[in-house]
Every structure is written in structure tokens, then in C-alpha cells.
LUMZAVEX-390588 format. One line per 4 residues: their letters; for each residue x, y, z of C-alpha. Coordinates in nm, 2 decimals, always signed. Layout:
<pts>
A	X/Y/Z  ...
</pts>
This chain:
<pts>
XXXX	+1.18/+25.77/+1.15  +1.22/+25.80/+0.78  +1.63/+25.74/+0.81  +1.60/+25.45/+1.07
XXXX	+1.37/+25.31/+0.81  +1.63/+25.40/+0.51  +1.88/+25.21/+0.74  +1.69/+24.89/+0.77
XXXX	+1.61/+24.89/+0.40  +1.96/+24.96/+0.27  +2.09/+24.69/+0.49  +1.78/+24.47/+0.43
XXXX	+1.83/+24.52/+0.07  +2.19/+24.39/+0.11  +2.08/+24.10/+0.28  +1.86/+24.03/+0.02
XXXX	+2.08/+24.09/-0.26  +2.38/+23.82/-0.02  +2.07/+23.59/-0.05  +2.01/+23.60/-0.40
XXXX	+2.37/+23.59/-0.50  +2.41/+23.23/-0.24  +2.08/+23.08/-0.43  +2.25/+23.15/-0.78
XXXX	+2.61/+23.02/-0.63  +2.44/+22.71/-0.51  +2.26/+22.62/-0.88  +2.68/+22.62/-1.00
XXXX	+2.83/+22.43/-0.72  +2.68/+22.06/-0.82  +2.41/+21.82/-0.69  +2.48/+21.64/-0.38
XXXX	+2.67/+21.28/-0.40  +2.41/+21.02/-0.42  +2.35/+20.81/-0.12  +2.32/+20.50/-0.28
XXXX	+2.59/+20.36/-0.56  +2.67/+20.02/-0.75  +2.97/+19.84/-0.81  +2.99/+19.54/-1.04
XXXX	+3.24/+19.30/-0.85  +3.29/+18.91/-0.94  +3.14/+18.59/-0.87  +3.02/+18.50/-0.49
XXXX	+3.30/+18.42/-0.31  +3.53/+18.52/-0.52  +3.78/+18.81/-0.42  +3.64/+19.07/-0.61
XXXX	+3.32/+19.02/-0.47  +3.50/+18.98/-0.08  +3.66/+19.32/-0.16  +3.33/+19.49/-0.29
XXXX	+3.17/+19.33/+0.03  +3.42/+19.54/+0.30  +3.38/+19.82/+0.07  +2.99/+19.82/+0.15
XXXX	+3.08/+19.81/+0.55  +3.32/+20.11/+0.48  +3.05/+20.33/+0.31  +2.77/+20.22/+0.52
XXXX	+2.96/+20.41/+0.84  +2.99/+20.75/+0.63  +2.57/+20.71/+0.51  +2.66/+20.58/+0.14
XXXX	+2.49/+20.25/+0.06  +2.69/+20.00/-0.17  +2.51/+19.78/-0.42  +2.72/+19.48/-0.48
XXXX	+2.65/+19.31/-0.83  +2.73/+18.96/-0.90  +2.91/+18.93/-1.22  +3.16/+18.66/-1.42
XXXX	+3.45/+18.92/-1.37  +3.65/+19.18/-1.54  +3.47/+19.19/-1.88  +3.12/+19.18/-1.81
XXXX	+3.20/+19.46/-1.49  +3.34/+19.68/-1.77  +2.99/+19.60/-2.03  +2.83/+19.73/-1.71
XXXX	+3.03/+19.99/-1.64  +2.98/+20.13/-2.03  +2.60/+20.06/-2.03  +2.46/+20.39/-1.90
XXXX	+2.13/+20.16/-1.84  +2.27/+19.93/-1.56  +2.31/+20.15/-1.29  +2.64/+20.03/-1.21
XXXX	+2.83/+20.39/-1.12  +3.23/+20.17/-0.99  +3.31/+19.84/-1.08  +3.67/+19.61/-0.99
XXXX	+3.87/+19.54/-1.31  +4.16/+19.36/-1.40  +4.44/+19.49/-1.54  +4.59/+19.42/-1.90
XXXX	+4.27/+19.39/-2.05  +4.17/+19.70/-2.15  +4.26/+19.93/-2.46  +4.18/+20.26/-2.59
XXXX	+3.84/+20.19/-2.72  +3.73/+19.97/-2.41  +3.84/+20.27/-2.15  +3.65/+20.54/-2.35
XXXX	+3.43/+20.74/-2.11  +3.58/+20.59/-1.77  +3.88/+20.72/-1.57  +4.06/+20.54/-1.30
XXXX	+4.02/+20.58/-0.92  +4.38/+20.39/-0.81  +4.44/+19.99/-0.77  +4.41/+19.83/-0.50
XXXX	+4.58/+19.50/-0.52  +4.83/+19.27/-0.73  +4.64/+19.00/-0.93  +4.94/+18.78/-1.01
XXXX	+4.88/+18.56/-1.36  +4.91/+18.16/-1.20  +5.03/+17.89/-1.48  +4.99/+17.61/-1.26
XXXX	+5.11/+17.20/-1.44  +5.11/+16.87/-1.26  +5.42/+16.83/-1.11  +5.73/+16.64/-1.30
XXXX	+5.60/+16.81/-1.60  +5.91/+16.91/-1.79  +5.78/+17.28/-1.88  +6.05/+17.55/-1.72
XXXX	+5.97/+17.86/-1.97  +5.65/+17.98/-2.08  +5.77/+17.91/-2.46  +5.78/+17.53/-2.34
XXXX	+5.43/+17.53/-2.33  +5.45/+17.51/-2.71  +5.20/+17.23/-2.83  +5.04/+17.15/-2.51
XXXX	+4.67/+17.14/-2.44  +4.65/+17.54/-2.23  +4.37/+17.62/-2.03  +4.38/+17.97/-2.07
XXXX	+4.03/+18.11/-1.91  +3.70/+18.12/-2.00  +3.52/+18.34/-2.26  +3.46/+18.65/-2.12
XXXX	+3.71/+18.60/-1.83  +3.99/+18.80/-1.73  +4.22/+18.56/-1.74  +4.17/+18.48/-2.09
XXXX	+4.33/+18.83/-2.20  +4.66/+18.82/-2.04  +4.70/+18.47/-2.05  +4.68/+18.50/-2.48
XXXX	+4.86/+18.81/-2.46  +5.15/+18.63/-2.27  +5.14/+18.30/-2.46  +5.13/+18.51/-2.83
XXXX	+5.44/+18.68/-2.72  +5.62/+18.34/-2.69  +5.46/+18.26/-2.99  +5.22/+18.03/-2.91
XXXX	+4.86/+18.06/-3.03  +4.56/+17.81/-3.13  +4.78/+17.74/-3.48  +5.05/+17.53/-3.27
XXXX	+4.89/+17.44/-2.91  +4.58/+17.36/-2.79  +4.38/+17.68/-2.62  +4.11/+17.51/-2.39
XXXX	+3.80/+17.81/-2.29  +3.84/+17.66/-1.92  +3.88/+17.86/-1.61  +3.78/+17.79/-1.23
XXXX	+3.70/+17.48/-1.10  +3.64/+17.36/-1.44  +4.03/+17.43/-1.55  +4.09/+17.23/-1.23
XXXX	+3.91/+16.92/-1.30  +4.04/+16.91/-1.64  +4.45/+16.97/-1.55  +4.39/+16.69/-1.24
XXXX	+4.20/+16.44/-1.49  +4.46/+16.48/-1.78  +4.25/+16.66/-2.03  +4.46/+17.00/-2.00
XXXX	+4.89/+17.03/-1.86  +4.89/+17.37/-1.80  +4.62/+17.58/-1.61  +4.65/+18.01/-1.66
XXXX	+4.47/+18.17/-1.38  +4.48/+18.54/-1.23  +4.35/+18.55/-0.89  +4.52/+18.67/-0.56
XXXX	+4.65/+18.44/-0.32  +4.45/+18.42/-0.09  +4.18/+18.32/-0.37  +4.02/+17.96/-0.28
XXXX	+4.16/+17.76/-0.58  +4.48/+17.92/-0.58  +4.57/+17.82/-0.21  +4.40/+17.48/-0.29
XXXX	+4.63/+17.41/-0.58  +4.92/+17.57/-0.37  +4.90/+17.30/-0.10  +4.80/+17.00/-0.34
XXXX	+5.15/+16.81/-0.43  +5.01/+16.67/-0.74  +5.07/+17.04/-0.89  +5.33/+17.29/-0.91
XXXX	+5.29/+17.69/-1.02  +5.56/+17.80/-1.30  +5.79/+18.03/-1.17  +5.84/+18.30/-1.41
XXXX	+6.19/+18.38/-1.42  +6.20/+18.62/-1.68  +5.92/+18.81/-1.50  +6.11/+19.11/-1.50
XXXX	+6.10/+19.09/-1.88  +5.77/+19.09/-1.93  +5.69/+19.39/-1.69  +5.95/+19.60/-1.91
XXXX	+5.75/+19.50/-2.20  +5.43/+19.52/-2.07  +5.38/+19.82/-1.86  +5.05/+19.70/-1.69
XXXX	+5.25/+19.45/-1.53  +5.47/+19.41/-1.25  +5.69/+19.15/-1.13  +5.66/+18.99/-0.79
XXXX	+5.79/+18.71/-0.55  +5.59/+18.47/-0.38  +5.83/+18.32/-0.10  +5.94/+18.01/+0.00
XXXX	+5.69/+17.87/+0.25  +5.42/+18.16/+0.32  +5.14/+17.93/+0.21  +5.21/+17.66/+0.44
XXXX	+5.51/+17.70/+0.64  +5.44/+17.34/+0.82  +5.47/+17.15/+0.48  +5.68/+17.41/+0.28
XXXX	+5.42/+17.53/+0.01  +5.58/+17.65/-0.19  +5.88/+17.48/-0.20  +6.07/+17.71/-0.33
XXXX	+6.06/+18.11/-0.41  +5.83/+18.12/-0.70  +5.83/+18.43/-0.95  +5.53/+18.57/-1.08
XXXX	+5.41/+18.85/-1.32  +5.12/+19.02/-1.18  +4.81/+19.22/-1.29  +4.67/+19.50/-1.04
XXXX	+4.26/+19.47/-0.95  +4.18/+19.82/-1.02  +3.84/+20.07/-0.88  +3.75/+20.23/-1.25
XXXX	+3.44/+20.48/-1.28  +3.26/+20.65/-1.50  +3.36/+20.99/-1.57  +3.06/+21.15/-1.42
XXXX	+3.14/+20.97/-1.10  +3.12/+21.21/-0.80  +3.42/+21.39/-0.67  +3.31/+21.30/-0.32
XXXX	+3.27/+20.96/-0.38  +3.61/+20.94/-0.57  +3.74/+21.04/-0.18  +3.51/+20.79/-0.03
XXXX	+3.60/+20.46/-0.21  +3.98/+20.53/-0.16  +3.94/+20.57/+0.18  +3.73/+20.24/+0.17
XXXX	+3.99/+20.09/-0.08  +4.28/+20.19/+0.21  +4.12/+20.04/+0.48  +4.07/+19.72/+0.32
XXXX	+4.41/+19.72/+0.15  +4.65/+19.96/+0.31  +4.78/+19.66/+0.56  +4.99/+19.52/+0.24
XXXX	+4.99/+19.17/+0.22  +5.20/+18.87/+0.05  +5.30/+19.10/-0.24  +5.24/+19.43/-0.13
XXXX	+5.43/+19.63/+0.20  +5.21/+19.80/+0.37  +5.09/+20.10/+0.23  +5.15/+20.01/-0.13
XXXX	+4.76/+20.02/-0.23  +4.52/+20.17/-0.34  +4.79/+20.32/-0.59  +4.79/+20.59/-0.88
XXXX	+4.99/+20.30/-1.07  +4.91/+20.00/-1.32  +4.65/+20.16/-1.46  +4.52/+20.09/-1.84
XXXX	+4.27/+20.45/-1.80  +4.34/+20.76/-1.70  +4.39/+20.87/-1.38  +4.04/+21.05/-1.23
XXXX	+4.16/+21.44/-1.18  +4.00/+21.37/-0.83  +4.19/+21.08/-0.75  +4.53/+21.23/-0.87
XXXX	+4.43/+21.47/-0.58  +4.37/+21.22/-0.33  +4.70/+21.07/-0.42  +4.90/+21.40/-0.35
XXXX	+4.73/+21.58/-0.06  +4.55/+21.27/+0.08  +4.18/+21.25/+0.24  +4.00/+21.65/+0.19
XXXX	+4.09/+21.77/+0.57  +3.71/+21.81/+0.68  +3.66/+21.44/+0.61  +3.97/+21.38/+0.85
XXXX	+3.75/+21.59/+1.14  +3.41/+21.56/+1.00  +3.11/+21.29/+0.94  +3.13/+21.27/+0.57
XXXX	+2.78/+21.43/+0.51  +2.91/+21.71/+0.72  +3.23/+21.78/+0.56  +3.12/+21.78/+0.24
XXXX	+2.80/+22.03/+0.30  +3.09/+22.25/+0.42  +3.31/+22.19/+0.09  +3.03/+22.27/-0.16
XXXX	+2.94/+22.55/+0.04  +3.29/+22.69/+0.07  +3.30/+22.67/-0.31  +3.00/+22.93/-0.31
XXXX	+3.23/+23.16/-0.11  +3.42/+23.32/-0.36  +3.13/+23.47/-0.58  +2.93/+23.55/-0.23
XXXX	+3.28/+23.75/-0.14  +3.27/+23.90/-0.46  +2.95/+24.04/-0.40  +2.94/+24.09/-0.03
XXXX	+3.27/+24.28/-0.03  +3.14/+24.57/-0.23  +2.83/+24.55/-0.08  +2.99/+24.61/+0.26
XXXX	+3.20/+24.88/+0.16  +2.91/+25.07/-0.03  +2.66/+25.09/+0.22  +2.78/+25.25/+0.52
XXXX	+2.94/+25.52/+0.29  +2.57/+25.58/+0.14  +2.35/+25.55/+0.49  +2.60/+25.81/+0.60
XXXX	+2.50/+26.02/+0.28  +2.17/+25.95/+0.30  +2.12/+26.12/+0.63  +2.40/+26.37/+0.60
XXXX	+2.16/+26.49/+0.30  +1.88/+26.49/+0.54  +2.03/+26.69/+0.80  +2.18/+26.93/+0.51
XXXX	+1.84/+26.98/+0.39  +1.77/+27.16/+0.69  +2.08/+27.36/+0.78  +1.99/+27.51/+0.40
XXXX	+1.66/+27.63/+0.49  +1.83/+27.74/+0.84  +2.08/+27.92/+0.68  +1.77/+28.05/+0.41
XXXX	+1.59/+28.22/+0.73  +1.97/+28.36/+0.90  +2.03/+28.54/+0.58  +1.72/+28.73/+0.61
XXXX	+1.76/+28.82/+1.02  +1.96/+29.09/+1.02  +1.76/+29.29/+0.69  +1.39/+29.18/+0.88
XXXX	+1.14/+29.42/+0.99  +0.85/+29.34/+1.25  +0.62/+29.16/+1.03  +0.94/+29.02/+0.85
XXXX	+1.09/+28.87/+1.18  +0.75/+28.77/+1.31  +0.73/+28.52/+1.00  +1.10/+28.44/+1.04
XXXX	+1.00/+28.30/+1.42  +0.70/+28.09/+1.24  +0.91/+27.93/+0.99  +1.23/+27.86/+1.23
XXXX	+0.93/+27.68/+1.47  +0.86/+27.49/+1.18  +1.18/+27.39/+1.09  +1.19/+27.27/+1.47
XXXX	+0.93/+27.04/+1.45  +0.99/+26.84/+1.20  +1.35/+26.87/+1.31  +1.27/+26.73/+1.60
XXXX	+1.06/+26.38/+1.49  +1.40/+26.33/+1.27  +1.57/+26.00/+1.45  +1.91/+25.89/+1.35
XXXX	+2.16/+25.56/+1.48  +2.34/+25.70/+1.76  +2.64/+25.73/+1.60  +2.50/+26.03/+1.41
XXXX	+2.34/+26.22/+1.72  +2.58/+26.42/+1.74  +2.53/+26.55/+1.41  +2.15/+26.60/+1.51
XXXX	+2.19/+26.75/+1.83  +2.43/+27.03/+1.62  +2.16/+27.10/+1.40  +1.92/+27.15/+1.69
XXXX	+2.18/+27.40/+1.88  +2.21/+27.57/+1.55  +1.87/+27.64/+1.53  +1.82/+27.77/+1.87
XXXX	+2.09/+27.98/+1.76  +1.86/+28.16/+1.42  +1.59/+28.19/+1.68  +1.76/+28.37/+1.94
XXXX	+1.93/+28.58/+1.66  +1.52/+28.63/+1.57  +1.39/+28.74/+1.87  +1.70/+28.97/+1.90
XXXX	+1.57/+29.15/+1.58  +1.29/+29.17/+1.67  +1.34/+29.36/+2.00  +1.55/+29.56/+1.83
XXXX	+1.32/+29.70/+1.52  +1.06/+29.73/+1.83  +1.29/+29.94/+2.03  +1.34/+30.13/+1.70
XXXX	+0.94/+30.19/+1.60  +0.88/+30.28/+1.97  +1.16/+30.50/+2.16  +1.16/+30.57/+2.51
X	+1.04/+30.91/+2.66
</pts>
């Protein structure tokens, strides 16, 4: 009984040890990704906020909650994103406005979209190069706006600035009132097409968007820009708006995060950002977006993955919650193999020890008693036959795992073997001490 027990405690101790080593692992691997998250978007309606909205529907099937927050746009989302105290984890930025300082403590996810920059001016207006805007009354965004960035940034490298032109802070419907009532000739905006005031002043005759002909250019100079077409008649092909192919220079709407932002969420909102955007669109073939390009930040370590090996294959099989359970468990693996691996190897070799030392405990006292046999008188081989009774008891209360009978069942023959060795001596020093007449 005393190995079978040595047997459940060695392995029992293993188990216990396997146990102790996964608890340790598990403190190492990470906390969980949080099951409810914020982005900061845009204003309601707007396309940021459209985008943030099918996000939401995305996340809700995988059992992550999206917190849409209402915002003016691109600079207050990245305030937010930089204050650790407004629980915004993601937020939707514009390109182009960011530098060094600003992207300090965030890291891309990918974009997800062009943003072209619009410079809308009533039609007839004799404008046909950016640097013709020179002295005109510009409505160039409002404070705190996107557009207000880029626009500046464009207009300064034609050298134009508040010195020489007029710089209105308008933007949105307010820039649109003002350019239709005369108090502004040329209107910046970035927005996507399919934006409300965009496609409004697209179809209106009264205006007519600047086609940037040395868009190129700029996206040489600029590398958070790219150059793009917006063809003849996609708006409205029934009253050909536009009327002709109009070049633009473009922006890219881009998912930035704080660096702290959870690896399994990184996966997550690119595989939201893909379902919402990988169709392509007016500027984009399909596929394009979400992209590792047009970034002003660097590129999240987890995203770079995502952009070279795709979705982690459990998510492709598994419910999110499932897959990654199994990833952060796999990642306790290796130190559990570690310890497992010895563990394996070491304790069959030392059960099979432990009751090989048992067994030749008794084959030394059994060879003790055989030494004596053959030298034993009566009294000699009477206590001989005691002790090799003994032996047999306790023998005999001895269990062992069946692979090891044999062994046992040896020792046992063996021992029947002393005694009739014994019992021989002892007839024969009786024989002796008593001959026949």
C-alpha cells in the first residue's frame, strides 16, 4: 500500500507543481480585452461619426460594446485621445495634422479611407491654381477643425497667408452660407464624398470644386497625401456632376490608439474597419483600406501584424471571446512545457526507483538469511524459518502497479526458494544429531 500511495503522491505532486506553474504563467500573459471601449468620432451625421456608428454593429456581434463620442472632429478626438481622463481608448483622425509632439504616446491602427481636401468657388470665378487664390477672402475651416491644418499648410506653400489674403475661421454650413452670399470666394473643406455638403455643393451649378492639377506635386512633397481623381459624372450621371474629371489631393481618415490599446482589439477594429471599408469606393478599389499607409504615427506592432498575416486564425474559426481565451492560453504553453517536460521525464524514472528500492530492501535481508543456511544448526535454522515468515508477511501486504508484478511475484518465488533451502537444513542437521539404527 505504501508504494501505491508513493505513486499517487509523486504524480499528485506533479499535478500540483503543472498547477502552480499555469497560475504563475497566467499573472504574465495580460488582463483580458475590455468589453466595453470608446472612440471619439465627429459631429452627428457627419462621416466620422457614420463610420464610428458600423464600427459599433461590428463589435457588438463579437461581445465588444462601442461608445461613440460626439466631438468637432480631428483635433478635439486627438485632446481626447491624449487625456488619459476621458476614457476614450480609439478615436478617427485626419491626416496631415499631426506632428511629433501631438502623436506622442499613440500608435496607428491603419486608415481606413481617403479624405480628399475640397476648394470649392462659385463658378466663372477666374481661379485655376491654388496660388490664384492670392488676395481673396479663403474660408479655410474652423478653429479646431481639421480642415483648418491642411488647408494653411497648402495655402502657405503657395505663399499665401493672413499677410496677403483674407483667412475666414468658417467651415460647414457656415463656410457655405458665406461663399453662396458673397462674403467668402473660395471654400477649403476635407470630407469624403459621400459627405452631405460635399454632394450638395457637387450638384449645385452655382459652384464648381478646383481641380488640382498639380496634385501629384503636392503628394511628392507632402507624404501624408495622395493624389486622386474624381471622375467625370459619378456624382450625378443624369446632369453630368461633375462636369469634368476633377483632381484632388487627399488626406486619409485614420483609426489611431493609445499605446496601451489591447492587442485583441487592435485585430478587432481592423476587422470592423474592413467590413465597413474593404468594398473601395469612388477613390479607393476595393480592398485598398484599412491600410498600413498615410499615416502621421507609427504603425501599432500589432497592426503591422495584421497587415502581413491578416486576421489571428482562431478568430477566422472561432467567436472572438473563444479564440482569444485560446491565444492567451497558448502563450502560457511554453513555460507550462518547460516545466511539464522535465516533470514527465523525471517521474516515472523515480516511481520505478522508489519501489525497485523497496523490493531490494527485501531481497537484502533475503539474501542476509541464505548466507547463513548452509553454516545453521537446529536452533540456528529454527530462527532462520521465523525470520524468512516474517519477511513473508510483510512481503506479502507490499502492492505495486501491475507493471511491476512481475518484479514482486520474483521476490515472492525467491523467498519460497530461502525457505525450502531452510527446511532442507534443517532435516539435514536433524538427520545428523539423530542417526538411524
Amino acid at each position: 500500500m505504501k508504494i501505491i500511495r508513493s505513486f499517487w503522491a509523486m504524480y499528485g505532486a506533479a499535478f500540483l507543481i503543472a498547477v502552480a506553474g499555469f497560475a504563475v504563467a497566467y499573472r504574465f500573459v495580460g488582463a483580458p480585452p475590455p468589453r466595453v471601449i470608446r472612440i471619439a468620432a465627429g459631429a452627428r451625421g457627419g462621416a466620422y461619426y457614420n463610420f464610428a456608428r458600423q464600427y459599433a454593429t461590428f463589435l457588438a456581434k463579437n461581445g465588444i460594446r462601442l461608445e461613440v463620442v460626439e466631438t468637432a472632429g480631428t483635433v478635439e478626438n486627438l485632446r481626447l485621445l491624449r487625456d488619459p481622463d476621458s476614457g476614450v481608448d480609439v478615436a478617427l483622425v485626419q491626416g496631415g495634422v499631426m506632428d511629433e509632439t501631438s502623436a506622442q504616446g499613440l500608435v496607428g491602427l491603419g486608415s481606413v479611407c481617403y479624405e480628399p481636401l475640397w476648394a470649392f468657388q462659385r463658378t466663372g470665378s477666374p481661379a485655376a491654381l491654388e496660388r490664384d487664390f492670392l488676395g481673396r477672402r479663403i474660408a479655410v475651416g474652423a478653429e479646431g477643425s481639421g480642415t483648418r491644418p491642411l488647408a494653411l499648410m497648402l495655402l502657405a506653400a503657395n505663399g499665401i497667408d493672413g499677410r496677403n489674403s483674407i483667412l475666414l475661421p468658417l467651415g460647414g454650413t457656415n463656410a457655405m452660407t458665406a461663399l453662396f452670399d458673397g462674403r467668402a470666394d473660395v471654400l477649403f473643406t476635407v470630407a469624403s464624398v459621400e459627405a452631405e455638403n460635399v454632394r450638395q455643393m457637387l450638384l449645385d451649378p452655382r459652384l464648381t470644386p478646383l481641380s488640382f492639377v498639380r496634385a501629384p506635386a503636392y503628394a511628392r512633397l507632402f507624404h501624408s497625401l495622395s493624389a486622386v481623381r474624381l471622375p467625370e459624372g459619378v456624382v450625378d450621371l443624369a446632369h453630368n456632376r461633375p462636369a469634368t474629371d476633377v483632381q484632388l489631393i487627399s488626406s486619409a481618415a485614420a483609426l489611431v490608439a493609445r499605446e496601451s490599446f489591447h492587442p485583441a482589439l487592435v485585430d478587432l477594429m481592423l476587422q470592423a474597419a474592413a467590413s465597413v471599408h474593404g468594398a473601395g469606393g469612388v477613390f479607393a478599389d476595393p480592398g485598398q483600406f484599412p491600410s498600413k499607409l498615410y499615416l502621421d504615427v507609427p504603425l501599432s506592432r500589432d497592426a503591422e501584424r495584421y497587415f502581413k498575416f491578416g486576421p489571428p486564425l482562431l478568430q477566422r474559426y472561432l467567436p472572438f471571446w473563444v479564440a482569444n481565451t485560446v491565444d492567451r492560453i497558448k502563450i502560457m504553453l511554453v513555460p507550462l512545457l518547460v516545466l511539464l517536460v522535465p516533470l514527465v521525464k523525471v517521474v516515472p524514472p523515480t516511481l520505478r526507483w522508489r519501489i525497485r528500492s523497496r523490493i531490494t530492501r527485501w531481497y537484502r535481508e533475503l539474501y542476509t538469511i541464505d548466507a547463513r543456511v548452509s553454516l545453521a544448526d537446529a536452533a540456528v535454522a529454527d530462527e532462520l524459518l521465523a525470520e524468512i515468515d516474517r519477511v513473508e508477511r510483510e512481503v506479502v501486504r507490499i502492492s505495486v502497479p501491475l507493471d511491476y508484478a512481475d518484479q514482486l511475484y520474483n521476490l515472492r518465488s525467491h523467498i519460497a526458494l530461502v525457505r525450502e533451502r531452510i527446511l532442507a537444513r534443517h532435516r539435514a542437521v536433524a538427520s545428523a544429531s539423530h542417526p538411524p539404527r
